[in-house]
C-alpha positions as CSV (number, residue, x, y, z in Angstrom):
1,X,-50.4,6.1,39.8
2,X,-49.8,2.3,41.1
3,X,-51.5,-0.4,38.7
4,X,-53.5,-2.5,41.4
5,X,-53.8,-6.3,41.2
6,X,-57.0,-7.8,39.3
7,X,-56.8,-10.6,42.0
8,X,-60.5,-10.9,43.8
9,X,-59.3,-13.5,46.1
10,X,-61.3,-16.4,43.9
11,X,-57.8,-18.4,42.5
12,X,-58.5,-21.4,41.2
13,X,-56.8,-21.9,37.8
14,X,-58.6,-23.3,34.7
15,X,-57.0,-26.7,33.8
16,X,-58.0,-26.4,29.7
17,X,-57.0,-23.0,29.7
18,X,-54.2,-22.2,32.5
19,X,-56.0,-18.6,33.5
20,X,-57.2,-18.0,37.0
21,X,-61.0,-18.3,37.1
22,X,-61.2,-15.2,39.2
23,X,-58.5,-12.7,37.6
24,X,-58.0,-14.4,34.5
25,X,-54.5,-14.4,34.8
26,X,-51.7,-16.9,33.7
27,X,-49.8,-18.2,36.7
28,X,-46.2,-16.4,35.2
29,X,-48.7,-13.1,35.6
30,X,-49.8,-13.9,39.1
31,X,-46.1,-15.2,40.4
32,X,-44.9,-11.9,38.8
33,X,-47.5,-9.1,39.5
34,X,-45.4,-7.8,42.0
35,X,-41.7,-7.3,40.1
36,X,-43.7,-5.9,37.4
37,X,-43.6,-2.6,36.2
38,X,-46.6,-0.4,35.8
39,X,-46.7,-0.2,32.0
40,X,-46.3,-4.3,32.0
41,X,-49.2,-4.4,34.4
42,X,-51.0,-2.6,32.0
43,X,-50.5,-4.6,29.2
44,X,-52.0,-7.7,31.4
45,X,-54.6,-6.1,32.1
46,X,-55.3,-5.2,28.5
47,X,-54.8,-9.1,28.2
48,X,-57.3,-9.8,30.7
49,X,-60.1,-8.2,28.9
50,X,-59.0,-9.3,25.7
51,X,-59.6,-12.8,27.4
52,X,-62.8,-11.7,28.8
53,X,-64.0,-10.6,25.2
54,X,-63.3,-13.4,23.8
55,X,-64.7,-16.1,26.1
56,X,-68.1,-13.9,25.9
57,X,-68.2,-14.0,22.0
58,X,-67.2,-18.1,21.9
59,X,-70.4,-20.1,21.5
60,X,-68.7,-23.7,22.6
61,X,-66.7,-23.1,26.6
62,X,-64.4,-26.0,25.3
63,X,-62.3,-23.6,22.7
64,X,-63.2,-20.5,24.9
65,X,-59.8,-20.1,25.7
66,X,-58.1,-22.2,23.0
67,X,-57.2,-19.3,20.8
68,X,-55.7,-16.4,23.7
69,X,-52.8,-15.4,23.9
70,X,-51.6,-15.6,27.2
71,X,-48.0,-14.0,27.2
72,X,-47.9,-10.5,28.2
């Protein structure tokens, strides 16, 4: 089964944190969705809602992202 892109077409990158605002991806991730393989993809993804989780649970939005790892 083909991993599909998180992308939802709103790509404006987060200057304090370097993540998308719409897939919260890294640039690296976005520039190399495509050469990818499936289990990488995954682990991105596994990224992504790590970041999501993480940004909901942060009380102050100027550490939300301070403390993610962003490498796949």
């Amino acid at each position: 089964m083909r991993v599909l892109s998180p992308c939802n077409s709103v790509c404006k990158m987060n200057e304090n944190s370097g993540l998308c605002l719409g897939c919260w991806r890294t640039i690296n991730e976005i520039v190399a969705w495509g050469s990818h393989s499936d289990d990488a993809k995954k682990k991105i993804l596994a990224l992504i809602q790590v970041r999501k989780d993480l940004a909901e649970n942060t009380s102050s939005s100027a550490s939300k992202f301070n403390t993610v790892d962003k490498t796949p």
